[in-house]
Structure formats: structure tokens, C-alpha cells
Phi, psi and omega in degrees: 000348201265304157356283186298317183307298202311314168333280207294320158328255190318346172293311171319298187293298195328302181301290195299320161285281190314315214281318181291328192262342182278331187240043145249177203321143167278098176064012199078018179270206196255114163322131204243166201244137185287112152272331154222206174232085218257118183259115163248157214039038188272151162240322178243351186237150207297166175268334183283336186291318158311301184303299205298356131344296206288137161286332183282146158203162182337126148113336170286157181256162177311025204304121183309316189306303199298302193313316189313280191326310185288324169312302175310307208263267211316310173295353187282342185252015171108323174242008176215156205266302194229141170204142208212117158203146234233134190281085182262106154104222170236049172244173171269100174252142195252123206233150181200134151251142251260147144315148159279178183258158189270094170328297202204173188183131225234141190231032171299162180082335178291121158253322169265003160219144158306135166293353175307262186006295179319288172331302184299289222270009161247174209263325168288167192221168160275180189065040198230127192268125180288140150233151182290305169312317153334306180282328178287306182302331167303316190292339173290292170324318174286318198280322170332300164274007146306314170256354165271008165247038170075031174260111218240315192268342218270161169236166173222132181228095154321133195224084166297094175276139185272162194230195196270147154078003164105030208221156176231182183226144173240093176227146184293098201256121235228092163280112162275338167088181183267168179301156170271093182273175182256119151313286204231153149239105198265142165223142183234129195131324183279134207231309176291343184226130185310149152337287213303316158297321185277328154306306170289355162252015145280159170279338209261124179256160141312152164291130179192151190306332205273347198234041146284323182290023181215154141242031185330312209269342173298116169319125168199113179306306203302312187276347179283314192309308171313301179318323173285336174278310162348270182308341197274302212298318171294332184281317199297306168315354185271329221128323195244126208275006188238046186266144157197172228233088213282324180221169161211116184230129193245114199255158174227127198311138160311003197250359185069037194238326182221167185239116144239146216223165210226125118305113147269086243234134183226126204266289184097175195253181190264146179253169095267159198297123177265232210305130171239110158238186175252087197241161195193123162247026194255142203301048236103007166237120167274146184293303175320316222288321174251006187308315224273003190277349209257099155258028160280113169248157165330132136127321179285165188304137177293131172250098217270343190294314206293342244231299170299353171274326185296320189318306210282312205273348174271329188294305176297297191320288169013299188267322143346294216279346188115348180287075218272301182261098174201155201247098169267134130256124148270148188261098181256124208230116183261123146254123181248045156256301178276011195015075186234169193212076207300112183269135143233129172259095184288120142258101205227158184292109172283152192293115173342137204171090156242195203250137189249261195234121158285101191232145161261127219201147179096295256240115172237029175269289217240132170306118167333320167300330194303319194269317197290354181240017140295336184292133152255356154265194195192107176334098193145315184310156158291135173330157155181116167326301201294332209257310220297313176287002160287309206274292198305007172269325174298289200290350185268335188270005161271008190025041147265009180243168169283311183219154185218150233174083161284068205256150174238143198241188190253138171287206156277357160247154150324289176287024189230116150233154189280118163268104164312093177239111188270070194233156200254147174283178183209170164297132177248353204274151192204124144258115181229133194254093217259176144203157162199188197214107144258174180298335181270300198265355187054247232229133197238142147217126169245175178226143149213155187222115201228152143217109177294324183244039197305152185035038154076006192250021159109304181340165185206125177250112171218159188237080178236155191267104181250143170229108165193174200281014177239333193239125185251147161228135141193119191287145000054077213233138156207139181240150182257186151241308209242039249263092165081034161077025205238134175298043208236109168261133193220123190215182165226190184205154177232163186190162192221115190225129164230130190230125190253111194240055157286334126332292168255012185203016168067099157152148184218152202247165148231134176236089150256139211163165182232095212224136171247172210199155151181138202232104183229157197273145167255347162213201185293313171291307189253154179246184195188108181249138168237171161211146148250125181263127173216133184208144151264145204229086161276142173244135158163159219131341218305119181264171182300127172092009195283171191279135160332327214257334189240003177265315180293351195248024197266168222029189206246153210219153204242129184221113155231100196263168177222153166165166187248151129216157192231141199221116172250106185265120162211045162280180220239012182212123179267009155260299191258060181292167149234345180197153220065230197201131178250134194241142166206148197228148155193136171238148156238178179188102174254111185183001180286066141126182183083164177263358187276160162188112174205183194225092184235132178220165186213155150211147213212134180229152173213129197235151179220165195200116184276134163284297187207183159347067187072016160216117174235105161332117206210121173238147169190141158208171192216127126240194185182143189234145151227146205203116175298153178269107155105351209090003181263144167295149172266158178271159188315312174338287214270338177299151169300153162220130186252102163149190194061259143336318201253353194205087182287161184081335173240153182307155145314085176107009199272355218226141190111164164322141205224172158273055213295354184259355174238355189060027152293135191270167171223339180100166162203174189271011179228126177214162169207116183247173170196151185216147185226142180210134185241142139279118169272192177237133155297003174104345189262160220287160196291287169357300194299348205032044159282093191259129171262165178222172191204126197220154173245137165217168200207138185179165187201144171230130190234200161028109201219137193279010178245152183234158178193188185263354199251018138284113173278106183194126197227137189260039175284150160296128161266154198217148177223161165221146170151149219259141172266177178184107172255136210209099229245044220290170175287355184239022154124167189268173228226128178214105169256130184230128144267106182250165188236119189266090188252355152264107195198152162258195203270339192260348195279144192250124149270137159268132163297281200273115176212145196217152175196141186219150174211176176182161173211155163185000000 
């Protein structure tokens, strides 16, 4: 650093001093012309290389102006630390010292960014010639990313060590400080929705002890900015279409340590939806032709989110239909007298415009076909939004990536465009060691070994170990996703399962088997699986005193089935919903060869209904029937069993036909369960993911083929009541339940109390 002062120092005196007393008249004559140029203290750069900087040259006269200029145009390249210049006689001599060249560059003290990171983003480089501007402006840049990763306070102090031939070492010397968190988030303006509701439909958190494993709570703009689309995309879906978000103001505390940061917020009254019609100027389209598509009605709250799925799902269906080019825009006409919000869903012929090429880009894993035959276009197809945005939903629901990057560019004709698809990849390979404890298996340990993308061709491979004191498992599962290039998945499983169900029913079974499958879609929603299955089903273990009813079903039995199932989803999440519904149907048929011979078919619907916030409504039921076949009874094996999970408030296996003279639970070939469930918030912050539930469940198992006088079996309702607690903790999730039994028969085993905790890592 000391390098620069002497630089401005001698620039200084040079200008202020040198230049008036070296180059004016000599004794009173007449100013003489440079007969040469004399370059001194160069090391690495030529002396003609120097001159030719320079505005003055041989042959010029001593001009104070000239001298100036060339002094300015030599520190101007850059190159040089110091440059100093001198009258002897009638040479020019230019005396300079050289910038060093940069060796090497260096980052300490950084921990929460990597020096890769540092690096890509400064400008120098090595074998690169040092400068100051150059080192201020890097250091501006190292503090940059510092504050978007919410470090507010860190400093940065360049540090030049020297080295031999004129070279340095550079290195960066880095406080980071503590992260900047957010104190408080305040919003002022809101009148229909609480501080408290409206934080959680923000990214941006408060500091709190529970979010360490998060950075939620850490100042960051990029996300503050986001956090503003958040409230608008949340008001408009409420209703209130004249919302907007008047300020964002974020202050920082003086020690530079918290952010309290301010919403100004102007809310607007709330539409509803008024008149929804269909209008189409496109040549073969009736407006009836899509009405039943329109599920925006009079009267309800505007919803601007409901208004763009119905637009994407009327633009697809269109095209379904044959319709290449075409356009909905809806038109919405606001009366803020009546607050009604008048819907045209418009339909018009859009400008011819087809995809000339898909190139793909990022991905050196995973096969260029693997993305490409998620696209619902295709090179050649006419353009179409809605399917463009699909595909990138498809490819985005194969989680091999980190970011996926759609962009379109202009073709080589006017009407032809290039699509871009740009993605960063990830681990898809997964080890996992889990352990927990419920009430049904007590102390739990699994292994699993998954690979989602094997050899980069899509496929899925897994290996998992279950252990625990009532259950040995071990699976073997490979899927084809994409089977002779076909939307058709086609995979098997192999499996070694042992269940010690000596408790309820004195006996413990193994099932070795096998089952191949394939599964392919019959619309966007619904699916459709078939399999075959063939296993052996040992029973035995037959504990002293077991039912007659559980001795006769002792060796092994050969089960070779055929079935199907179809599954219509349109919830809106398949891990968490909150909202729509899932339909499933499956028949089996066992008797192609084996010693089993039945008929089992099951079916199950489940509806979710958001109230608010983290409170959701779940209505569901299920039932199922087996039936022997051919004169044969079915076996315990193949029987139904009712309670624990499937029936809360009864033991596992508590509910159905019994032995009263051994208390052996036996199954039975008819079940029905039916459930009412609410989730509530518990008042603590969302993040923590802690929920209550609060639920009824009702159900029942009859009709079981073998009779005697010490059976018991009845198709009376069993009925429960009782409350939950979900707990989405960092060492896996945690599911409590109490329940209460108030429909119940004499023989029948009840729980209070049931619990599971699991975890993998």
C-alpha cells in the first residue's frame, strides 16, 4: 500500500515542481526539440513498449502539455506503481516502477463461502498485474457476497506479501462477523390479516432460537424482494385484487448485527367473482365446448391464482384437442362499486410459432433422453405455453436436479423458436441408516441403499433392511420409468418378510415373493397398475394354547395372483396435502397356479380442504372384500386385520372376529373404515413443523369362513375419538396419538396411547 502513496506523492511533486523547473527555457534560449528517450527502471516491459504509451515523441519539442499528457497515458495502462519524468539536456528521461505481477491469491478467515465462490467473483487474477483499483473494487465485490448471505459487518483487508523478480502474493483477509439477522417484521396497513399470518407467507423469518439448521432468519434483499411477490400472489388469491405493497423499509441496528425490516402495506376491499363467461373468436371452438372446464363461479371470492390454472388447463385441453395455436387470455373487468369482478375467459387464434429445436444443456450424468421425453412438445410441434410449462413441472418432479432453466430464444425463421433447457444436477444416490420406536415394532433400525437415476438412464434401484423386534423385511425393488421408450413403467420386487404377530393371534408368518408390475397413465391424473405376484406364505411358531382356527392354517402356502390398480390423484401435494382428493380402486385375483384361490378387491377416497392457514380438513374411507374362490376358504394370511393405524383407539389387530376361548385375533374378508380429521396450528412458529390433530374414526371387520361356538363376530361399528400431535423434528418425524374408544364390543382390545418416532440420516 505504501507502493500507492509514493505513486500519488511523486505524481504530485512531479506535476507541482519537476515539470515547471525541468522544462522551461534553458538560459533564455529558445526551447530544443528531444533528441531522444531514455526509459529507466523497467524489468518485464521493453522500453519501445513504454514510449509508445507516451503522446511526446523524438523530434517533439519540450512541451510542458505533451509531457503532462504522457505522464496521465502511462499510469492509465495500469502498469506502472510510479512514473517520474525528466529533462537531461536534450533527452527525455523516463524513469518507472513496474506494478508487480500477481503469483498467487489467497482467501483467509472465510468459512461460510467457499474460496471457489471468492474466486469466480474477483477480477484479478494470477500472472495478472496488480492494481489498486483493481484490489478496491474486488474487495467491494467479496463484501457483496457477504451481504447477500446476510453478513453485514464482515470486513475485508487485502494484504500484499512480496515475493523475488517483482511478484507478490495477494491475499484477502476476511472477518466475517456474525451472520445479520432479522429481529422483527413488522407490517403496517394490514387490517384483514394478522403480523402473524401474513409472516408465514413470507421466506423471510425472525431470529429465534429453533432455526439454526435454517437461514431463513439472515438479511438477505434478493429474498426480501421475493417476499413482496409472496403478499401480492397471497392477497390476490384472497380477493383483494387492488393490493399492493406501498413500501419495504429495512433498518439496520447500529452495531450492524439485526435488521428490523417494515411492510407498507395498502390491502384494498375484497371482489368477488361477478359474471364468468367464455367468449372464442377462433375458428372450431365453441365457447360450450370448455364451460365444464371453468370452475370460477359467480359469487366466490376472486381468486387470481384459480383463474391461471383454469387459463393453463383450458390452453392444454385446446390442444389435446387439435388446437395448435391458440390463445386464452382472461379479461377481467373490476367494478369497485358493487366489488364484483366480471371474468371473459377470451379465446383467440395465437400467431403461428413453432419449436425449430430443444437443446439441453448442464446435465453430464443423466441422458439427454431422460429430459426430453418429459417435454409434452417436440420438435417440429406448434408452440404451446401451457404444455411448455408442464413439461418443466415434469422434469422438475424427477428430482434429479438442483435448478432447471427454461429459456426461448428466436428461430432461424420468423415463426420458429429455440427452446433452452438449462439444469444443474445432484446426488440422486441415497444412504440411509434410520432408527425409531412405535408402539406396535418397539426399537426400529432400517438400512436403505436408493439410487433414483441409475447409470444417468432414469431407473430406480433400492435396497432396504428393516429390523425390529416384531419384523425382519428385506426389499429389492428396480423400475423401468420409461419401458421400450414408452410412457410405461416397468419394474419388479423382491422381498423376504417376517412378522411375529404372537401377541395377537399366537403365530408368525414369512412371505418370499415376488412381484412384476407395470404402470402407465391413462390421463394426466389417472393411473393404472397391473402386477403379478407369486410368494410363499409361511405360517408357524404356532404359540401353546393357540385357537384351533390359527393350528389348521400352520405350513406353507404358494399365493400366485394377478391385479390391477388405478389411482385418480388430484391432490395438491402427495407428501403433505392440503388440499383436493385421491381415488383408488385395486382388484386381485388369486388362483393361476399356487395353492390360494380368492377374489380381493379394495377401495379408498381421501378429500383435504384448506380452512386457513395450516388448518385442514381430511374426510376418508376405505374398504375391502375377499372371497374364496373355486370352494376354497381364505387364509389368515390373505385376511383382513383392523386397529392400531388403520383404526386408532384399538390395539392392532384389536377389532374383527376373535377366538373367545384363546383371545386369537383371526381376520376377517370384509372391512370398512371411515375417518374425520381436522389439523390445527398450534400457536408456534410454522417452521418448527408441529401440528395437532383432532379426529373420529369409524370402522369395522366381519365375516370370517370358518364358525364355531367360541367365535366371535360381528359387523357392529366401532367408533373412537381423540386428538394428535405431528412433529416434523430434525431427527425425523415424531406421530402421537390419543385415542378413546366409544363404540366398541366386549371382546375387542383397546389403546389409549400410540406412538412413532423414526429418523434416517
Amino acid at each position: 500500500m505504501n507502493g500507492f502513496k509514493r505513486a500519488g506523492l511523486a505524481l504530485g511533486l512531479t506535476l507541482g515542481l519537476t515539470l515547471p523547473l525541468a522544462f522551461g527555457a534553458v538560459d533564455g534560449r529558445a526551447q530544443s526539440v528531444i533528441d531522444q528517450v531514455i526509459v529507466s527502471g523497467n524489468q518485464r516491459i521493453e522500453p519501445e513498449t513504454i514510449a509508445s504509451y507516451m503522446t511526446i515523441r523524438v523530434g517533439d519539442p519540450f512541451e510542458i502539455r505533451e509531457i503532462d499528457d504522457s505522464l496521465k497515458s502511462l499510469f492509465a495502462t495500469g502498469l506502472f506503481a510510479d512514473v517520474t519524468i525528466r529533462r537531461e539536456g536534450t533527452a527525455l528521461v523516463v524513469q518507472v516502477v513496474e506494478n508487480p505481477i500477481i503469483n498467487r491469491i489467497a482467501f483467509e478467515g472465510n468459512q461460510s463461502l467457499d474460496s471457489e465462490e471468492l474466486e469466480a467473483e474477483v477480477q484479478l487474477r494470477p500472472r495478472t498485474v496488480y492494481t489498486r483499483t483493481k484490489v478496491q473494487s474486488d474487495v467491494a465485490r467479496v463484501l457483496e457476497l457477504y451481504r447477500r448471505d446476510g453478513r453485514f459487518n464482515a470486513t475485508v483487508e487485502p494484504k500484499v506479501i512480496l515475493q523475488e523478480q517483482n511478484r507478490i502474493d495477494l491475499v484477502f483477509e476476511i472477518d466475517e462477523g456474525d451472520a445479520t439477522v432479522v429481529r422483527e417484521i413488522n407490517f403496517i396497513g394490514n387490517a384483514e390479516f394478522s403480523d402473524g399470518s401474513l409472516r408465514q407467507r413470507i421466506m423471510s423469518k425472525e431470529t429465534a432460537w429453533f432455526r439454526f439448521l435454517s437461514q431463513d432468519d439472515t438479511y438477505d434483499p434478493d429474498r426480501l424482494a421475493f417476499d413482496q411477490e409472496l403478499l401480492r400472489r397471497f392477497y390476490l388469491s384472497e380477493g383483494y385484487a387492488d393490493f399492493r405493497v406501498i413500501s419495504v423499509v429495512a433498518d439496520l441496528t447500529a452495531d450492524r448485527r439485526e435488521f428490523f425490516i417494515t411492510f407498507t402495506i395498502e390491502e384494498g376491499p375484497r371482489y368477488e367473482f361477478g359474471e364468468v363467461i367464455v367468449s372464442s373468436t377462433l375458428v372450431g371452438v365453441d365457447p360450450a365446448m370448455v364451460e365444464d372446464m371453468i370452475y370460477t363461479d359467480p359469487g366466490d371470492w376472486y381468486d387470481a391464482e384459480e383463474v391461471e390454472e383454469v387459463t393453463q388447463e383450458v390452453t392444454l385441453a385446446l390442444g389435446d384437442q387439435g388446437f395448435a395455436f391458440v390463445n386464452v387470455r382472461p379479461r377481467a373487468e373490476r367494478d369497485r362499486e358493487t366489488l364484483k369482478i366480471d371474468l371473459d375467459y377470451q379465446i383467440s387464434r395465437a400467431d403461428p410459432l413453432y419449436i425449430e429445436r430443444i437443446d439441453v444443456f448442464g446435465n453430464i450424468r443423466t441422458a439427454d433422453e431422460v429430459i426430453r421425453r418429459e417435454f409434452k412438445l417436440a420438435e417440429g410441434d406448434a408452440f404451446n405455453l401451457a404444455r411448455l410449462q408442464r413439461s418443466e413441472q415434469r422434469i422438475r418432479a424427477l428430482d434429479f436436479f438442483n435448478n432447471i432453466t427454461i429459456s426461448r430464444s428466436p428461430g432461424s425463421q420468423p415463426d420458429t423458436t429455440i427452446i433452452a433447457v438449462e439444469v444443474e444436477e445432484k446426488s440422486t444416490g441415497e444412504l440411509s441408516i434410520g432408527a425409531g420406536f412405535s408402539t406396535f415394532d418397539s426399537v426400529l433400525f432400517n438400512i436403505s441403499i436408493r439410487e433414483r437415476n441409475l447409470l444417468g438412464n432414469g431407473q430406480r434401484l433400492s435396497l432396504d433392511l428393516a429390523l425390529s423386534g416384531r419384523r425382519q423385511n428385506i426389499d429389492l425393488s428396480f423400475t423401468e420409468p420409461y419401458f421400450l421408450n414408452r410412457d410405461l413403467a416397468v419394474g419388479f420386487d423382491l422381498f423376504r418378510r417376517r412378522l411375529d404377530l404372537q401377541d395377537e393371534s399366537s403365530f408368525e408368518q414369512e412371505n418370499i415373493g415376488g412381484v412384476l408390475r407395470m404402470s402407465y397413465a391413462i390421463t394426466e391424473h389417472l393411473r393404472q397398475t397391473v402386477f403379478y405376484t407369486l410368494q410363499s406364505v409361511t405360517i408357524e411358531d404356532i404359540g401353546a394354547g393357540a385357537s384351533i382356527f390359527v393350528l389348521e392354517q400352520e405350513g406353507t402356502s404358494v399365493t400366485s395372483s394377478l391385479g390391477e390398480q388405478l389411482d385418480y390423484d388430484r391432490r395438491d401435494d402427495a407428501l403433505n396435502p392440503t388440499s383436493g382428493y385421491l381415488l383408488q380402486q385395486s382388484t386381485d385375483i388369486a388362483g393361476f397356479g399356487g395353492t390360494e384361490k380368492y377374489i380381493r378387491n379394495r377401495m379408498g377416497a381421501s378429500y383435504f380442504y384448506p380452512f386457513a392457514i395450516d388448518w385442514t380438513g381430511n374426510l376418508r374411507a376405505e374398504g375391502g372384500v375377499i372371497q374364496g374362490i373355486f370352494g376354497e376358504d381364505v387364509s389368515i394370511a390373505d385376511r383382513f386385520f383392523l386397529g392400531g393405524g388403520s383404526l386408532r383407539g384399538f390395539e392392532p389387530a384389536g377389532v374383527g372376529p376373535r377366538d373367545l376361548s384363546t383371545d386369537d385375533a383371526l381376520g376377517g374378508n370384509v372391512f370398512w373404515t371411515s375417518t374425520a380429521e381436522l389439523t390445527v396450528p398450534l400457536g408456534l412458529p410454522r417452521e418448527l413443523g408441529l401440528l395437532g390433530r383432532v379426529f373420529t374414526d369409524f370402522g369395522s371387520l366381519f365375516d370370517l369362513d370358518s364358525t364355531g361356538p367360541s367365535i366371535a363376530d360381528v359387523n357392529s361399528v366401532r367408533a373412537s375419538v381423540g386428538v394428535g400431535l405431528s412433529y416434523n423434528s430434525p431427527l425425523g418425524p415424531i406421530q402421537l396419538d390419543v385415542a378413546r374408544a366409544i363404540l366398541e364390543e366386549d371382546f375387542d382390545k383397546t389403546e389409549l396411547f400410540r406412538f412413532s418416532f423414526g429418523t434416517a440420516f
